[in-house]
N, C-alpha and C positions, 0 to 999 in steps of 0.2 A: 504493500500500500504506500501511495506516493502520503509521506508527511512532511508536516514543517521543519523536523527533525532529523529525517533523514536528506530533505535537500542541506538542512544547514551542514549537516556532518559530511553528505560529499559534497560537497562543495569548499570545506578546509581540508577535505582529502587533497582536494584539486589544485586548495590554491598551493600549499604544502608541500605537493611534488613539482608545480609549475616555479615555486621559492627553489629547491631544489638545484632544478633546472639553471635555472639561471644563474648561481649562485656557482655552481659548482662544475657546470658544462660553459656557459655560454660567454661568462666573461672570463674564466681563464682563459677561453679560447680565443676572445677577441684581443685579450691581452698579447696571449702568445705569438700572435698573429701581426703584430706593430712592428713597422720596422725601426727597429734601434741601433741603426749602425752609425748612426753621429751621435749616440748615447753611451758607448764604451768609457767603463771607469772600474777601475780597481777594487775588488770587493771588501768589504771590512773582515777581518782578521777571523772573526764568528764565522763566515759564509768562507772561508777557505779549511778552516779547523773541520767542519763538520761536514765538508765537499758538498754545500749545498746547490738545488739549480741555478742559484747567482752566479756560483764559481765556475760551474761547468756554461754556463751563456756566454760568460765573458771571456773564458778560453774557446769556447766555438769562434767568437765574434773577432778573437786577435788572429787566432787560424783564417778564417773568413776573410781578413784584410791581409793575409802574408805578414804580419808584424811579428814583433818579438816578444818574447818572455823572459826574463834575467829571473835565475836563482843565486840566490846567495847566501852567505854568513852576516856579519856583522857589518864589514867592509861596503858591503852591495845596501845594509838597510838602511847605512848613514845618507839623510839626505843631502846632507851638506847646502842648503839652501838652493837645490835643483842640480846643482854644479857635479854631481857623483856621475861617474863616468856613465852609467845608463838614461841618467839626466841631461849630459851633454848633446848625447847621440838622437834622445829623443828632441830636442829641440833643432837639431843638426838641418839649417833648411837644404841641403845637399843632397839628403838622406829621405828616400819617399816613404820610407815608412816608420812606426814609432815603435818606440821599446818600452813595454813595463817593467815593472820588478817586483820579485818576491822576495825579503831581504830582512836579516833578523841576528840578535843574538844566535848563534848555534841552533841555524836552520839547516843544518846540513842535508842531503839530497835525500837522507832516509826516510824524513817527514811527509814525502813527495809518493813514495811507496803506496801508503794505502789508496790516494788517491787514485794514484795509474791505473791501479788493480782495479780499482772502484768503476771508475770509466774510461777503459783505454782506447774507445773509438774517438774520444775528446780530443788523446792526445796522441794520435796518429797523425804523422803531419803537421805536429805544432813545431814552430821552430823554438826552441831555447836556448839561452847560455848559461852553461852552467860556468859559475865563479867558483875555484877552486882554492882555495886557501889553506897554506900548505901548515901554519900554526895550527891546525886541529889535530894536528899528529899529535901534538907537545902531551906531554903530562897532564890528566886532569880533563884532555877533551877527546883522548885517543881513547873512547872508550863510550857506553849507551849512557845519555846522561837523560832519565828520566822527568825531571824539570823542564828541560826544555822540550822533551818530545809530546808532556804533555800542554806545552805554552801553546802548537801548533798542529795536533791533530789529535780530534775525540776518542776515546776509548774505544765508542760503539764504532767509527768507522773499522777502526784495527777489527774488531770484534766479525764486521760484515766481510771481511777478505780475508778472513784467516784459512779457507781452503785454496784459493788460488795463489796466496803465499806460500803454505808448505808444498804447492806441486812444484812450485820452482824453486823451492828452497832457499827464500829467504827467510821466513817467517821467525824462527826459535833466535837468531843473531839479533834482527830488527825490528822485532816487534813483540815477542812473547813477554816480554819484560813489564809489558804495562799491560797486555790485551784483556779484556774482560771476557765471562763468560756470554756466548749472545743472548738474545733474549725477544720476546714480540715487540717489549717496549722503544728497543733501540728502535728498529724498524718502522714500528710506528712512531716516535718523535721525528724521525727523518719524513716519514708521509706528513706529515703537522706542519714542520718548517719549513717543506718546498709549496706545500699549498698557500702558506701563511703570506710569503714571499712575494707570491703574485699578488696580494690585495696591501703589502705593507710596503714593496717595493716598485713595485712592478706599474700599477695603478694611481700610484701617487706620484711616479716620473712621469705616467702619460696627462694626468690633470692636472700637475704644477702648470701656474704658469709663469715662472721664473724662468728666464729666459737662463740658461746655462752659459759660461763664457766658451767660447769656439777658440781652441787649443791652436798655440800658434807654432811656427815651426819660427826661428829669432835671431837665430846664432850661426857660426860654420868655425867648426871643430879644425885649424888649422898650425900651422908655425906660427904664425901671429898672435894666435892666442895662447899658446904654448909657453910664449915669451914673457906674455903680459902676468900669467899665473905663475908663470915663476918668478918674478920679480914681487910679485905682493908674496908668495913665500916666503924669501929670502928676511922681508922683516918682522915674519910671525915666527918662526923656525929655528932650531937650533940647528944649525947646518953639519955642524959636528957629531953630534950623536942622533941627527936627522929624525926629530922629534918636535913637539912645542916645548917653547921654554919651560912651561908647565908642568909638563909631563918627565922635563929632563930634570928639577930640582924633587920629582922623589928618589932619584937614585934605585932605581929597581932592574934588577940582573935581567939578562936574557931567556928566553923560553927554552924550557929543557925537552927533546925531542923522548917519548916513550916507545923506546925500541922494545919493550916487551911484548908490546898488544898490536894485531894487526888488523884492529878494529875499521879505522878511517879504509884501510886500503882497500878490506873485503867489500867495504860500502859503497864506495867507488866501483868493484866489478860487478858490483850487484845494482847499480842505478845503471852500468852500459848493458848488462844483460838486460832490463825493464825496455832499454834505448832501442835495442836491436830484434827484442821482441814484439812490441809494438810499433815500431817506424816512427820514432820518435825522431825530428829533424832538432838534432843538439850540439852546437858547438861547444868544447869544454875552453874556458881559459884558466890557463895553470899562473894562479897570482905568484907574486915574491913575498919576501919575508925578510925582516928590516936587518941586513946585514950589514952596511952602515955602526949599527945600534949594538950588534950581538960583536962584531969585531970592538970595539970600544968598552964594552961591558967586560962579556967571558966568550972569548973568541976559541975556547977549548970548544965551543956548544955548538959553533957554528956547521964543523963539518957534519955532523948529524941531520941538519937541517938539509945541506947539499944532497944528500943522500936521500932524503924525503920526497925533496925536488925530482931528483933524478927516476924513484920509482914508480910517483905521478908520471910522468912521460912515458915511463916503461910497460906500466896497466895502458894506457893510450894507445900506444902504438904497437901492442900487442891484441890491442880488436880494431885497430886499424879506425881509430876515431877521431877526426878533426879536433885539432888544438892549437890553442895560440900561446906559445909559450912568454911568457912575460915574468918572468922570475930575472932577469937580468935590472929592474927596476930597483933590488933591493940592496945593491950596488952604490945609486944614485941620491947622492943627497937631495932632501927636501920633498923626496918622494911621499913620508910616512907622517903621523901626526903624534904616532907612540908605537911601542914593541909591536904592534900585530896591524894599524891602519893606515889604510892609505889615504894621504893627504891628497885636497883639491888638485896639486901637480899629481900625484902618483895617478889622479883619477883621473886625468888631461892624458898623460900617456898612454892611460887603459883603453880611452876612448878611443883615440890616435889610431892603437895598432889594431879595434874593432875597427873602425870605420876602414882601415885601409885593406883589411881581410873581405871585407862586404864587396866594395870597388872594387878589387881584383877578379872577384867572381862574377860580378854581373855580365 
């Protein structure tokens, strides 16, 4: 029997799946559907930790443009007020395409792991540089530092790749050390905060209307400028133990290499294995390390470092992987800002011998 009661109840049937619908079909889809290629920007630190759809858009989107992606250590996440050598190159008007970066205290490439695992159809074809900093060997970083692995990737993602990590056998070295057990919850937080995404991110980029500033290309990364950044060096710098003054009145020894553990090295074969199994497009560049600093201090420590040096190139060139060696920098006064950074010059040269490695290949 047709009552007033049962049209009011379907009829909140109706509207209910029609809310639904919309809600949950029709504007993510219109969302998804936007083009956002003058909308590319670097995701917050959250949406890389937890690989969420932000982090995986914005590496579709730099792949999509041919650009680049810098990983790095500490060296790579100094902004240094634009000036860090991925900062140069990106503003480089010379240069058609831009560089981002991923750049951090003791971000080393193992962070990078579950990600790959997670989605390696993202990173097929993405080009990267990896910044290779040969101070992680030292004492202290030659080795799984839990604090920072958890500063930069969630538990549950470790927890969601932990089968296609033991098939290749990284899993028990780079990741067992923090992994959780898994669970429905992970799984579903991660469905929570990619849907979340599109109505907190997604939706409120397309109905701002703040006009966004349009990224300029300013500068050209040349001998000219080479000249001009080393001369503002020369009077922030101690030229002599090629440091800041600052950093040279604590008086602190050199970094002592830990030849015990072959932690950093296996890391490195285990990030070109992820390289070569997925078609990952990655230039390594093998930084320097402030010899300068360590001959002046305890030049007994230096040769170890050489040796560190030399078997980074040896993992290299024994899977046959582009590199740009740049360990000769650490030679050069004025390069560094303390024992392990590299100063606005050392980051002018870094740039230098990227852009003149890109130019030779075109």
């Amino acid at each position: 029997m047709l009552t007033t009661k049962n049209v009011l109840k379907n009829s909140l049937w109706v509207s209910a799946c029609c809310t639904l619908l919309i809600v949950g079909v029709l504007i993510p889809g219109y969302i998804l559907l936007q083009d956002s290629s003058d909308q590319v920007e670097v995701p917050k630190g959250k949406h890389i930790k937890s690989g969420s759809r932000l982090l995986y858009s914005f590496l579709e989107q730099v792949k999509a443009d041919e650009d680049y992606l810098v990983l790095g250590t500490s060296e790579t996440g100094i902004y240094m007020d634009g000036l860090n050598f991925w900062g140069l190159l990106d503003k480089d008007s010379t240069l058609a395409h831009r560089f981002y970066s991923f750049g951090g205290a003791g971000r080393c490439s193992y962070v990078y792991f579950p990600l790959i695992l997670d989605n390696p159809e993202v990173f097929k074809d993405l080009n990267l540089i990896l910044y290779i900093n040969p101070t992680y060997w030292r004492k202290g970083l030659n080795n799984f530092r839990e604090d920072y692995y958890n500063r930069y990737i969630a538990n549950g993602l470790v927890g969601a790749v932990k089968s296609p990590a033991k098939d290749i056998g990284i899993y028990e070295e780079f990741m067992a050390p923090v992994a959780p057990m898994v669970s429905v919850p992970v799984y579903g937080a991660r469905i929570v905060d990619n849907f979340r995404s599109l109505y907190y991110h997604d939706l409120n980029q397309i109905l701002s209307e703040k006009e966004q500033d349009k990224f300029q290309k300013n500068l050209v990364v040349d001998s000219v400028g080479l000249r001009n950044v080393y001369q503002q060096m020369t009077e922030t710098l101690d030229m002599e133990l090629n440091s800041t003054h600052e950093y040279a009145q604590k008086n602190n020894g050199f970094t002592v290499i830990d030849q015990e553990s072959e932690f950093q090295s296996n890391m490195l074969r285990a990030f070109i294995q992820l390289v070569e199994k997925y078609d990952i497009n990655c230039l390594f560049y093998v930084g320097p390390v402030n010899e300068v600093y360590g001959m002046q201090k305890n030049p007994d420590y230096v040769p170890a470092h050489h040796e560190v040096m030399k078997e980074i190139k040896q993992i290299l060139d024994e899977h046959q992987q582009p590199y740009l060696d740049g360990t000769a920098q650490g030679k050069i006064p004025g390069t560094f800002s303390d024992v392990q950074h590299i100063s606005e010059y050392g980051a002018y040269l870094t740039a230098m011998q990227i852009k003149e490695y890109y130019e030779k290949a075109q």
